[in-house]
C-alpha positions in Angstrom: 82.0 4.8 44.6 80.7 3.2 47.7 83.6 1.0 47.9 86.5 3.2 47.9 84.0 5.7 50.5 82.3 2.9 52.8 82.1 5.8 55.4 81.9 9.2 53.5 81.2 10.9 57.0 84.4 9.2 58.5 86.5 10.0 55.8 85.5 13.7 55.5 85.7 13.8 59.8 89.6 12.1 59.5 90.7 14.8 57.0 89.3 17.7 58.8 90.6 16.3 62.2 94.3 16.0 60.4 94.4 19.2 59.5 93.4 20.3 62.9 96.5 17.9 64.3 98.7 19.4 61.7 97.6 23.2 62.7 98.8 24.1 59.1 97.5 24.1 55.6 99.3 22.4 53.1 99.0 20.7 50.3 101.1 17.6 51.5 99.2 17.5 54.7 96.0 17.6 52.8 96.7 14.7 50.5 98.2 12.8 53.7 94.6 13.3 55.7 93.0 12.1 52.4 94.8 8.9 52.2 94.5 8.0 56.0 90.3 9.3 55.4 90.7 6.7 52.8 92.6 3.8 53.8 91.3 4.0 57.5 87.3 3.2 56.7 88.5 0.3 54.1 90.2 -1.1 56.7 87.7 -1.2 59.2 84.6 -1.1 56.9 84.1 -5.2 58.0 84.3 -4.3 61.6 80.2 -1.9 60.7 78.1 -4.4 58.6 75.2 -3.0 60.4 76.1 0.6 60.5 72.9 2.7 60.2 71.8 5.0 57.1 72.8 8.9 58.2 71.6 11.4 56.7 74.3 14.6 56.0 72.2 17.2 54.4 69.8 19.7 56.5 68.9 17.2 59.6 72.7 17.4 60.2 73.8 20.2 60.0 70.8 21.9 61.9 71.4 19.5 64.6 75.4 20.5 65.0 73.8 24.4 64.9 71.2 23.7 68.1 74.1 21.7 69.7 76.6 24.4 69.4 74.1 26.9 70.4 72.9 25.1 73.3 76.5 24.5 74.6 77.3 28.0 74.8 73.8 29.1 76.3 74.2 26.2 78.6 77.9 27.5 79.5 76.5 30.9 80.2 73.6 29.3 82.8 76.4 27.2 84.7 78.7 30.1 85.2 75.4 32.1 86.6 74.4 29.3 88.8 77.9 28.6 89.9 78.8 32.4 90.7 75.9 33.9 92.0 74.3 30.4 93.7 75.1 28.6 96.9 75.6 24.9 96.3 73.0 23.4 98.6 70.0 25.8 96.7 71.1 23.7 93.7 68.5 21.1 92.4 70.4 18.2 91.1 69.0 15.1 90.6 69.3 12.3 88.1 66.7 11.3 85.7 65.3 8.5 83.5 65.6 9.0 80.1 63.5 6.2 77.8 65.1 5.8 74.3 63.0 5.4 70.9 66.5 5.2 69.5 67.6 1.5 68.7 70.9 2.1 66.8 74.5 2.4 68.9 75.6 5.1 67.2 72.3 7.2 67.7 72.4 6.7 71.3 75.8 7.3 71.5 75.7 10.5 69.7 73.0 11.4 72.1 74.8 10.6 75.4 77.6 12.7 74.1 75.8 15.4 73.0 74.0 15.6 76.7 77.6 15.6 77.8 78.8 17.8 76.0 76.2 20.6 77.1 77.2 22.2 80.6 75.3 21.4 83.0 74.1 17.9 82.4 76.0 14.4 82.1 75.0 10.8 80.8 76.2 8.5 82.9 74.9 5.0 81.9 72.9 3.4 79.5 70.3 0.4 80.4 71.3 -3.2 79.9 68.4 -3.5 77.3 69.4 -0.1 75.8 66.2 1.4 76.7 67.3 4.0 79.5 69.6 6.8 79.9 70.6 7.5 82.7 71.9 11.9 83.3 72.5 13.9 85.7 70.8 17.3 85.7 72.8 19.9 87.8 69.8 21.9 88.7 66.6 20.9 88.0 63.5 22.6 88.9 61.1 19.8 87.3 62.8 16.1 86.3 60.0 15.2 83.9 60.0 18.6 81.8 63.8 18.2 81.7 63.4 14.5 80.1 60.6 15.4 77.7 62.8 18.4 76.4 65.8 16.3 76.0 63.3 13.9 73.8 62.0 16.9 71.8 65.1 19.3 71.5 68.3 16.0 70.5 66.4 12.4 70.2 63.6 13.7 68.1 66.4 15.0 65.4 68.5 12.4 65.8 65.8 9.9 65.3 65.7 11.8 61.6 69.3 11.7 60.8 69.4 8.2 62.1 66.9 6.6 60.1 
């Protein structure tokens, strides 16, 4: 089984993204995004020989509900800050984040997930891959910010990545 689904997650993630491109359901389209969530990860299984063990029950999906939530409570604080707040009372600054996550694909998921929530950015990653370097677009306290990006995205990520 594991060798005709090297990446279960990627193959499950290509089908539901081709049905999104196709914005229909249909049988043929359906058995198209199979194929391609198929064919795709055999072809570029020997390009991960070191790709780390995910786990897709719980950790997962709790994660994708805190993201989700935080993205649209974080979407609701920027609109209030940028409507109702002058610019030059905003406290942006950029902060330091130290990594317990070694894998790529952890940190990666983590710079996009800080990214993805209004009101923060990564912006670079260390040369040892130690560091994260975001950008917090008001900020009252830099060192609360970094330990609840720790607690509320590395911390789970650390258990899906494990």
């Amino acid at each position: 089984m594991r060798r005709l689904f090297p990446h279960p997650g990627l193959t499950l993630l290509l089908v539901i993204m081709w049905m999104l491109v196709l914005n229909e359901l249909s049988m043929g389209g359906f058995l198209l995004g199979l194929v391609l969530g198929i064919v795709v990860p055999l072809f570029t299984a020997p390009f991960w020989p070191d790709r780390p063990a995910v786990r897709y029950g719980w950790p997962l999906i709790a994660y994708v509900l805190l993201v989700i939530g935080d993205i649209i409570t974080a979407n609701f604080h920027v609109a209030r800050l940028v409507l109702f707040r002058r610019n030059r009372d905003l406290r942006s600054c950029w902060l330091s984040v130290p990594l317990d996550l070694r894998s790529a694909e952890a940190v990666t998921v983590l710079a996009g997930t800080i990214s993805l929530t209004p009101g923060t950015v990564s912006a670079d990653i260390s040369t040892d891959g130690r560091y994260l370097l975001v950008h917090g677009l008001d900020t009252g306290d830099p060192q609360a910010e970094v330990a609840r990006i720790k607690a509320r995205y590395e911390r789970p990520l650390m258990e899906i990545f494990r």
